[in-house]
N, C-alpha and C positions, 0 to 999 in steps of 0.2 A: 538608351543609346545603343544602339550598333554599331559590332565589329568595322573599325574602317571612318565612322563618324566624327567629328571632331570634339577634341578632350576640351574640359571648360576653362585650362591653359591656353590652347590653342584657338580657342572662339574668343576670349579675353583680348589677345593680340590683335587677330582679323576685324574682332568687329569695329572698333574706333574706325579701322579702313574706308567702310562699305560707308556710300551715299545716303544720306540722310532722306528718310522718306518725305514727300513733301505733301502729301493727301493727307491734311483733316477731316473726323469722323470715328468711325467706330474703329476697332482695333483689327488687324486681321485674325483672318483663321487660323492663318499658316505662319508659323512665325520666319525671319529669316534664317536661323541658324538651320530650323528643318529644310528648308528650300536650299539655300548653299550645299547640307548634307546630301542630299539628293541632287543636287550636281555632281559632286564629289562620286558620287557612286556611282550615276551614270558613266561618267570622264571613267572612272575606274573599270569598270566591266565591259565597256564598250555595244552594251545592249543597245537599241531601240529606245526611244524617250518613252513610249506608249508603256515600255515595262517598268520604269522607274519605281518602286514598290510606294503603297499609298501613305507609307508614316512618314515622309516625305512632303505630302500634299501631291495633289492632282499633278499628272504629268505635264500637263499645259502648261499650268503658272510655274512647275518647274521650267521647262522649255522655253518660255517667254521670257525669265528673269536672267537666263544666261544669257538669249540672245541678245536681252536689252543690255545688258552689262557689257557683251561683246562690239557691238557698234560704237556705244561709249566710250569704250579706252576702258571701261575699271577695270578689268581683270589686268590690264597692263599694267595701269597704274598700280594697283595692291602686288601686284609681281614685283616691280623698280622699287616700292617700297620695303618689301619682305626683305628682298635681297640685302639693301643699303642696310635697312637693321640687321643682317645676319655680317656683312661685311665688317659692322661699325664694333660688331663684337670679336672679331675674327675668327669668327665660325665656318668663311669663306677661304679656301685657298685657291689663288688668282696662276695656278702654274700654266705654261705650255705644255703641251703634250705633242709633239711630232709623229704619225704614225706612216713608219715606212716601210709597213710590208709587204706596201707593192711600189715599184719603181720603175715606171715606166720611160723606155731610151728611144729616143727616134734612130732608127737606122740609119747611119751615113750611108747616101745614096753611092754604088758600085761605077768605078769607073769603066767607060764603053770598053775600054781594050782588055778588058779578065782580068784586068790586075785589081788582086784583093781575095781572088776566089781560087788559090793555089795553085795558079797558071804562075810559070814562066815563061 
């Protein structure tokens, strides 16, 4: 496992998440937790997919497997999921935050006669 990879707590969680593969046959090459990892890294370094390092699996069926998960909803869907469980433990704190360090005022437009601009 590498730095950054996910802990066998944290794939425990995710994986009931992920889509049930539905192709009979032989088993893959690449398993999914290596292929998620290698999203994960990619997302993280913001490299090129072509550099995704090969313990991983090939950079393609990495790139394939996020794209396909991306049109699908899952990534959204395991996102609304994570969330509600970290919510239902209250691990979430739900506050506002108002940030007003800029405050922007529309000028009151100047009446025609100077009055306003230190004219009497």
């Amino acid at each position: 496992m590498a730095r950054g990879d996910l802990t066998d707590t944290q794939w425990a969680v995710l994986e009931p998440l992920l889509p049930k593969g539905k192709k009979p046959g032989r088993p893959p090459i690449w398993t999914r937790r290596q292929l998620v990892d290698g999203i994960r890294w990619r997302t993280r370094t913001g490299t090129p997919w072509r550099d995704v390092p090969e313990r991983y699996g090939p950079w393609g069926r990495v790139y394939d497997l996020f794209r396909r998960w991306q049109r699908n909803g899952t990534w959204r869907r395991i996102f609304t999921e994570l969330q509600a469980q970290a919510d239902a433990k209250d691990l979430i704190t739900w506050d506002i935050n108002v940030d007003s360090t800029v405050c922007r005022a529309h000028q009151r437009p100047l009446p025609s006669n100077g009055a306003g601009r230190g004219h009497k």
